[in-house]
N, C-alpha and C positions, 0 to 999 in steps of 0.2 A: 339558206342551206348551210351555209356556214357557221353559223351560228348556233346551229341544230349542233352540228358537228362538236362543237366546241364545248359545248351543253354537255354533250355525254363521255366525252371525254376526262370530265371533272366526275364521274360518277364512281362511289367509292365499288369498289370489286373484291370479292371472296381473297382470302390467302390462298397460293397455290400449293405451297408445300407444306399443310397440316397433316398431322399423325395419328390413324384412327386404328388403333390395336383392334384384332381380332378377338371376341368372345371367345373366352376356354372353351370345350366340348371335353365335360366330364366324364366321356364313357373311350375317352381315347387310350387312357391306361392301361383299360383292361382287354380292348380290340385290339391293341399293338401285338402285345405275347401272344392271343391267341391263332393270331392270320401268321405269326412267325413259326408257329410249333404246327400249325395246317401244309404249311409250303412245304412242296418236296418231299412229302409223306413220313415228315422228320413225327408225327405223334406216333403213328405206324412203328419206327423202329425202338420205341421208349416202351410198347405195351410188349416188343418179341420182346427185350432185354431183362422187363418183370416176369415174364413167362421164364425163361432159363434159368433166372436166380433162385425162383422158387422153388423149381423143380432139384435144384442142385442140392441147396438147403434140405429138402425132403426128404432123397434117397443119399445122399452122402454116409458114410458108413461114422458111427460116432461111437467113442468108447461105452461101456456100459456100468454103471455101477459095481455090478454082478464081478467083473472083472478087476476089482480095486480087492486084494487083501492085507490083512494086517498083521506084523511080522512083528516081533519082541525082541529087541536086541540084546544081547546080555549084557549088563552094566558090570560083569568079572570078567577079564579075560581068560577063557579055560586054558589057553596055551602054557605049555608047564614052564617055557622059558618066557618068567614076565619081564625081560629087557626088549628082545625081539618085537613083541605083540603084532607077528604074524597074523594072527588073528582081526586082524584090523584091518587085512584086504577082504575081509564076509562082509565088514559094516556097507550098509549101502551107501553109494555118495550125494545119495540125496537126502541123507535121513532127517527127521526133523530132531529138533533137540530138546521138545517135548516129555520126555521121560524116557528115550529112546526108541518111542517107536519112531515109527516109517511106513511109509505106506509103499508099497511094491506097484508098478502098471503089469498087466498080464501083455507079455509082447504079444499077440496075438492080436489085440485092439491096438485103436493108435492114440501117440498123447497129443494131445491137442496143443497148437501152440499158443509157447507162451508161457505153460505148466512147466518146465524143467528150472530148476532155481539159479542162477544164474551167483556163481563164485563170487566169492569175498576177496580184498587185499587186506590182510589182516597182520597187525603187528604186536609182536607179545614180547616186553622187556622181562630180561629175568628166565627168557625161553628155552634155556640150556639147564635149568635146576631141574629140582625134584618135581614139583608141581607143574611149571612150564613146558616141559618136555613131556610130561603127559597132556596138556592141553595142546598141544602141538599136535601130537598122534590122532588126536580125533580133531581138529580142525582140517587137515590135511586129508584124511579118510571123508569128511565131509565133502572134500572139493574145494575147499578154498587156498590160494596161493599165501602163505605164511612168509614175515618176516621177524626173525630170530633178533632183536639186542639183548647182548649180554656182555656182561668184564671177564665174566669166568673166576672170582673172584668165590663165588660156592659153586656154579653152573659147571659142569664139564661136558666136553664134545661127544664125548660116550655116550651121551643122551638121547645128542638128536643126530648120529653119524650115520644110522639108517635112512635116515633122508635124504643125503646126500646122492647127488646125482639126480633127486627128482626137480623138477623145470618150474617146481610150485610152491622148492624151498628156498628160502638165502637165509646165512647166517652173517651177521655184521657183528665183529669185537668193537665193543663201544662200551663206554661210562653216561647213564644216563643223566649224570650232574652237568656234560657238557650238553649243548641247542646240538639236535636233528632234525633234518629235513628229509620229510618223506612225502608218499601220495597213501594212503590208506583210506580205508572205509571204518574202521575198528581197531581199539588199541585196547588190550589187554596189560596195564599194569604191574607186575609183580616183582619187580625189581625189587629187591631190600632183603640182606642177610636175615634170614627169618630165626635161626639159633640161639641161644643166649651165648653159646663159644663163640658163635662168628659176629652178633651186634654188636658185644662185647671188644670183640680183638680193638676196634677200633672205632667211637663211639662216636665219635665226631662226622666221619665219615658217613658213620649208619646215619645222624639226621640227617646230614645234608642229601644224603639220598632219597629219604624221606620228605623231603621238601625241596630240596633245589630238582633233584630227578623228577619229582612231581608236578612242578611248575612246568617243568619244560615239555613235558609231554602233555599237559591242560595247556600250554602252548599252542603245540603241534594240532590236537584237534581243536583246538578253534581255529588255527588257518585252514587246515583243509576240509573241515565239517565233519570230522569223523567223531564216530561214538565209544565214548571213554569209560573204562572200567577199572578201578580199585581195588585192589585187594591187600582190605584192613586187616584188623585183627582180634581175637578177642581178648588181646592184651590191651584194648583202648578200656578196657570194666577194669582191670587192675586187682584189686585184692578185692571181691565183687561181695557187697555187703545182702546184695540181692541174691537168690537162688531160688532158681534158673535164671539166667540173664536174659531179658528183652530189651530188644534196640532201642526203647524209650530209658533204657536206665543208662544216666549219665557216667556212672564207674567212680571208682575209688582209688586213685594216683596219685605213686609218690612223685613229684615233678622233679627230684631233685637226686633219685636213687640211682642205683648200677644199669636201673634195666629202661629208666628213660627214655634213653636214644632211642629206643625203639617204641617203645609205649606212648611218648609223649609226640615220638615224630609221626605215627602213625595217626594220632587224633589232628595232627596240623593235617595231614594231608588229606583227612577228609574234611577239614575248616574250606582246603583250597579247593577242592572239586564243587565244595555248594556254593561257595564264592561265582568261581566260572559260571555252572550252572545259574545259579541269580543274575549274577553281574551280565555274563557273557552269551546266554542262552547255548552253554554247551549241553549236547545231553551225555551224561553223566550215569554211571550205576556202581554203586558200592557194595562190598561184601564183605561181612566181619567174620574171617575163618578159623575155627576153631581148630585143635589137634587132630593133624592127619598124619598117616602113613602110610606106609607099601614101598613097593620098588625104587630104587632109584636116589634115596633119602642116602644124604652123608651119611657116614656108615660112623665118623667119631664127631660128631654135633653137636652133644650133649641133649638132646633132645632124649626123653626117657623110653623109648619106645626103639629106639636105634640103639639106646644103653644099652638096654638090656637083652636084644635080639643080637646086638655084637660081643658082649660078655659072654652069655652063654654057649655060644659058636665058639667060641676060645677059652671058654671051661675054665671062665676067669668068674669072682664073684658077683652078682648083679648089684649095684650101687643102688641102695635107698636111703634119698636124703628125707631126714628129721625121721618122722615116728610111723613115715609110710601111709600117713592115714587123710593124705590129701588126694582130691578126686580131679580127675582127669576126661572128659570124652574126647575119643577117637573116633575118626572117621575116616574109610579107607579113599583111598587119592581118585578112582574113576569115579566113585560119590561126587565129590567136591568138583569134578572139572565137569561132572553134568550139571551141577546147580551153578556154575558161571555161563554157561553156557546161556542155559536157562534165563540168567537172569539179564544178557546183554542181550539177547534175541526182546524178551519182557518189555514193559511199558512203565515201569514201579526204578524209581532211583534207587529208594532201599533208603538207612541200609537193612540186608537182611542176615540175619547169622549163619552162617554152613556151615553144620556141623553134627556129628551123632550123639542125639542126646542119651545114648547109655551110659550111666556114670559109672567110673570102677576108680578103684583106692588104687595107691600105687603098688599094696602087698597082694591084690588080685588082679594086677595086671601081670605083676610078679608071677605068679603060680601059672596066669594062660601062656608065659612063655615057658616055663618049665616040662607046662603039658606037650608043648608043639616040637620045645629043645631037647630037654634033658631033664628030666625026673631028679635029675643028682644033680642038679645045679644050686649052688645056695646063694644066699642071700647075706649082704653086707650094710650094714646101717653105717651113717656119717652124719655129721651136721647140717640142719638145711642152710642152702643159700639166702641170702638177702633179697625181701623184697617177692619171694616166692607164694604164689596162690595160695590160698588153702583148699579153695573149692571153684570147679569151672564147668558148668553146664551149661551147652544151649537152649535156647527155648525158640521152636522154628517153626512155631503155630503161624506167622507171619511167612514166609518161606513155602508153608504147605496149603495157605489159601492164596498166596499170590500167585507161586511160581507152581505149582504144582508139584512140588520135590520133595522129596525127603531121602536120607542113605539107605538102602536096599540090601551092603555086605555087612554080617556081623562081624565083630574081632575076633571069631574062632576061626572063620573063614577065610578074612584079608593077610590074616599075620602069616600063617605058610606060605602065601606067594612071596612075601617082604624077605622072609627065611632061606626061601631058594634062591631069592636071589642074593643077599648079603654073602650064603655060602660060596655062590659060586664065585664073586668079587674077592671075598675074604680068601680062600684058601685059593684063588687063582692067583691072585695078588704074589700069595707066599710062595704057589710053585716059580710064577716069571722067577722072583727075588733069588730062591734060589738056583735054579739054570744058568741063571747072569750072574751069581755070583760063583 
């Protein structure tokens, strides 16, 4: 018996703690979610919640087309005082900057959200000048918070002192040769004594503003990702061998003459914005602006258009240098700040030319201010200056398939605002002077 015992005792026996995984059940995946979304009648509250959305969606009240009209804003300000441009609480604040129109919503319907444009922080060197202070006036009419650098070096406060007091202006006295830090979405460029009296006063200056000013602000928006705008000239063509000029013509520059400083600083400074643009992917938009005027312009500039609107006002002779028979296009100044407008909203770097390609001589520029001054106003010949155009047209066939623009005010038009307003400057000027004296 024993032995029996002992016998089976030696007998080899199974492992007890082998590990026999259970077979997958591949339909467990999809019975999980659906015994989960069964329980507690949770499918039940998923088909009420598609029922109420629909219905809401269906009958919710939705603007109507029918209800969108389209409104033409006037690119002249009618207001008989062009400093003021009272006129500029009509512009809508949403308008687009399309050619001026805008689309109106009829309050009656609702705007859907999302649709209202949402304000810019917008910085414009040079914003106290001629040109800048009217860019100002209608960014600001737009809705966007503007900030003002300027030396005041040609800019004066007179410009933009209407503003003052609004929560969506600031003005900073500043040289833009020194580094600024700012927060912006958009930088409008225009810093640089644009006159041949003021590049001239002092030349050295004028490039480095040209270039070191220009740096600094291709600086500024590449730190903070803002979009930068230019404004060239169409003194980069120089004595322009081409006629009409196109952006693809290189120009014809004396590198070494009186008017340089500006001509030649103004071609560095679009060398350095395609630099960025290439190098740095900033986006970038240039603009090579031809002769403008209107309100607001130095009234002694030397600029021919301010000559001769402030000679004849003072029944002094109008100044024509050499034989009178170099051409000139004018374009009037709310022209010019729609087509920057235009072109920094755009997708096109440029550059593009702005400017009114009507050519006139300078002895029938002579005569439209006679027509608009004084009939008896005469005329004074001198020698020309150095280095002066003989011929300057734009060609903006470029400009009118990109951007859609083109200038809209003739020169019989724009120049009586420009008139009214230098009188009112000119002989207000003389009455303060005399009172105070």
């Amino acid at each position: 018996m024993s032995s029996e015992l002992t016998y089976r005792g030696h007998e080899s026996q199974p492992p007890s703690d082998a590990y026999f995984p259970k077979p997958p059940k591949p339909w467990l995946s999809v019975s999980s979610p659906i015994r989960y979304l069964l329980r507690e009648q949770r499918f039940l509250f998923v088909l009420v919640g598609m029922a109420i959305a629909t219905l809401f969606f269906t009958f919710a009240p939705r603007t109507s087309p029918a209800h969108i009209n389209t409104v033409r804003h006037p690119t002249v300000f009618e207001n008989p005082d062009p400093i003021s441009y009272k006129s500029l609480q009509n512009y809508d604040r949403g308008a687009a900057i399309g050619g001026g129109w805008a689309t109106t919503i009829n309050p009656g319907g609702k705007v859907p959200l999302g649709l209202k444009r949402k304000g810019l922080r917008i910085v414009v060197t040079g914003g106290a000048g001629f040109v800048g202070s009217h860019l100002v006036d209608r960014l600001i009419a737009r809705g966007d918070s503007v900030i003002v650098v300027d030396n005041f070096f040609t800019g004066r406060k007179e410009n933009v002192m209407h503003h003052f007091g609004n929560p969506r202006f600031e003005l900073i006295r500043h040289d833009v040769v020194e580094p600024l830090l700012l927060e912006v979405d958009q930088i409008y460029h225009l810093a640089c004594p644009a006159s041949p009296v003021h590049y001239k006063f002092n030349p050295v200056k004028t490039i480095k503003t040209n270039v070191v000013g220009t740096l600094n602000m291709l600086g500024l928006a590449k730190r903070v990702g803002a979009r930068f705008l230019l404004t060239s000239t169409s003194e980069v063509y120089g004595d322009p061998l081409q006629h009409p000029q196109v952006e693809t013509y290189w120009g014809n520059v004396n590198p070494i003459g009186v008017r340089s400083c500006y001509d030649e600083g103004k071609r560095t400074a679009e060398t350095l914005t395609m630099d960025y643009h290439r190098g740095a992917n900033v986006e970038v938009r240039i603009a090579r602006i031809f002769n403008t005027y209107g309100p607001r312009m130095c009234i002694d500039d030397g600029r021919v258009v301010s000559n001769f609107v402030a000679q004849a006002l003072r029944k002094e002779p109008m100044t024509v240098y050499g034989d009178g028979k170099q051409t000139r296009s004018f374009q009037y100044v709310s022209d010019l700040v729609e087509g920057l407008m235009r072109l920094m909203e755009g997708e096109h770097v440029g550059p593009f030319n702005l400017g009114n390609p009507g050519e006139f001589t300078m002895l029938e520029l002579a005569k439209v201010v006679q027509e608009t001054i004084d009939p008896n106003a005469r005329i004074e010949f001198r020698p020309n200056t150095e280095d002066d155009p003989h011929k300057r047209k734009p060609d903006i066939s470029k400009a009118k398939e990109l951007l859609g623009w083109e200038p809209t005010v003739p020169l019989r038009k724009g120049l009586p605002l420009m008139v009214s307003d230098f009188r009112t400057r000119i002989f207000g000027d003389h009455k303060d002077g005399v009172t105070s004296s």
